[in-house]
C-alpha positions as CSV (number, residue, x, y, z in Angstrom):
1,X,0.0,0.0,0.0
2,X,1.4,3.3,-0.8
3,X,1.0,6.5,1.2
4,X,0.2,9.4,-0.5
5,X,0.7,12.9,1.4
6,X,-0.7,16.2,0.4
7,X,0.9,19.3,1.5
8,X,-1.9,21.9,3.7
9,X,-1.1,25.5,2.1
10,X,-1.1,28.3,5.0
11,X,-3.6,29.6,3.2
12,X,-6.1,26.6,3.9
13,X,-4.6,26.1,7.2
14,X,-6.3,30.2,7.8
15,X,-9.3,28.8,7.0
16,X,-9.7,26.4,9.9
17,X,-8.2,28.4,12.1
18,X,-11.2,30.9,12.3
19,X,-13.4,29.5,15.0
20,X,-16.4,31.6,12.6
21,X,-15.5,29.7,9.1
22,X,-14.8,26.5,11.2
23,X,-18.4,25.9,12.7
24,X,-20.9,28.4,11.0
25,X,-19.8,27.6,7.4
26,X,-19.9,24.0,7.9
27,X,-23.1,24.1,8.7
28,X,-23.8,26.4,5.5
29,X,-21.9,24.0,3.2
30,X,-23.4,21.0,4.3
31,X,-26.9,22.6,3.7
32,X,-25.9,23.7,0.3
33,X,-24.7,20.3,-0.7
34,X,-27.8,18.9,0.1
35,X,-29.2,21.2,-1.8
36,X,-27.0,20.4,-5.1
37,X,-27.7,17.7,-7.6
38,X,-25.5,14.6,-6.8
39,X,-23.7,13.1,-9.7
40,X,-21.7,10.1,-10.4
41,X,-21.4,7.2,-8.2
42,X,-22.7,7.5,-4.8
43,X,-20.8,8.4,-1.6
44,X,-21.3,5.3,1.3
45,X,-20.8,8.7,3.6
46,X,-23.3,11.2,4.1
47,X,-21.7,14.8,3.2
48,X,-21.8,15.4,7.0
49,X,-19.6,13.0,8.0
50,X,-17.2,13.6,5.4
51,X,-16.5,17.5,5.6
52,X,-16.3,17.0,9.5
53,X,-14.1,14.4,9.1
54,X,-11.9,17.2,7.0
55,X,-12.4,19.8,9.1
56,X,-11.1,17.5,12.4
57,X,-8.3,16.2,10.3
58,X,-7.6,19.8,9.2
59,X,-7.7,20.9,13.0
60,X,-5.2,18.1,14.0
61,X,-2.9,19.4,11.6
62,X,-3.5,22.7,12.5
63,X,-2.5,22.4,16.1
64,X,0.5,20.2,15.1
65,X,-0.5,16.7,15.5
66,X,1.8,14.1,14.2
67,X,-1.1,11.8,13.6
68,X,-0.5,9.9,10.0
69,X,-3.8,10.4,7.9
70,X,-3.7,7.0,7.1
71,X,-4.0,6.3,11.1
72,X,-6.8,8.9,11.3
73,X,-9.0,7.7,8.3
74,X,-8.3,4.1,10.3
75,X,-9.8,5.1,13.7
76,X,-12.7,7.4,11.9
77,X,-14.1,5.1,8.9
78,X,-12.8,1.6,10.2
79,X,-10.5,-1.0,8.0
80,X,-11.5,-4.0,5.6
81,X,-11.6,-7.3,7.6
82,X,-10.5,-9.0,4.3
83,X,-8.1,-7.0,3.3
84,X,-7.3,-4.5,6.4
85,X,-7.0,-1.3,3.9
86,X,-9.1,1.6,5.3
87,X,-12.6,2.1,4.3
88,X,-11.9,5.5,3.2
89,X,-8.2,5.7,1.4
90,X,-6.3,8.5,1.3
91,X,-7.0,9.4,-2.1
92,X,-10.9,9.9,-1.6
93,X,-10.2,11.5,1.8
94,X,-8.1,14.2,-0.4
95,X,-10.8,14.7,-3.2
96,X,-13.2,15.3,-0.1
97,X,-10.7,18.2,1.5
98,X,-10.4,19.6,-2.3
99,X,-13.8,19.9,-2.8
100,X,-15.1,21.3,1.3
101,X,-12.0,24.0,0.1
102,X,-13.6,25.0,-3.2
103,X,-16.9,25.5,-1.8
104,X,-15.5,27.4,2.0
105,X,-13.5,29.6,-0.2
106,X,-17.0,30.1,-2.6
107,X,-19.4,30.7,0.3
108,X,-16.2,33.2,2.1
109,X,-16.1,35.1,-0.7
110,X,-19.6,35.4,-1.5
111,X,-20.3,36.6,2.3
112,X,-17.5,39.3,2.1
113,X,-19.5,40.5,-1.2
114,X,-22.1,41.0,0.7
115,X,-20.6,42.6,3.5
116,X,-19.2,45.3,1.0
């Protein structure tokens, strides 16, 4: 099995670090992706569990934790008992953190527009 690793820009590392973006846009976002039209295959996660599961992962890394991802996504989602790969790899965990990114930064912006 090969780790992959993803490097957390400062810039994304600011956006957890707000206690406002961390708990009032989640709830936002996960509203607004219920609201969207899901396409392609199906997640087994609902979108709740899986932008918390970025935003604690995105905490932990904030505050230094040296917890590996693949330990985290372990403990969070579980393992295969035929295999003993994580239910969640790496890979999906990292389109997940891409995509809760995309839309904080959309829904940031879109408040500061309307602020002006």
């Amino acid at each position: 099995y090969e780790q992959e690793t993803e490097v957390v820009e400062e810039a994304d590392l600011a956006l957890f670090q707000s206690k406002e973006a961390l708990f009032d846009d989640v709830e936002t976002l996960l509203v607004l992706f219920e609201e969207k039209k899901r396409r392609g295959k199906k997640s087994n996660y609902p979108p709740e569990v899986r932008f918390r599961a970025v935003r604690d992962w995105m905490l932990l890394q904030a505050r230094g934790n040296s917890m590996k991802l693949l330990d985290f996504l372990e403990e969070r989602f579980g393992v295969a008992p035929e295999s003993g790969m994580p239910l969640v790899p790496n890979q999906t965990f990292y389109s997940w953190r891409r995509k809760y990114i995309r839309e904080l930064k959309k829904l940031q912006a879109k408040k500061k527009k309307q602020a002006e």
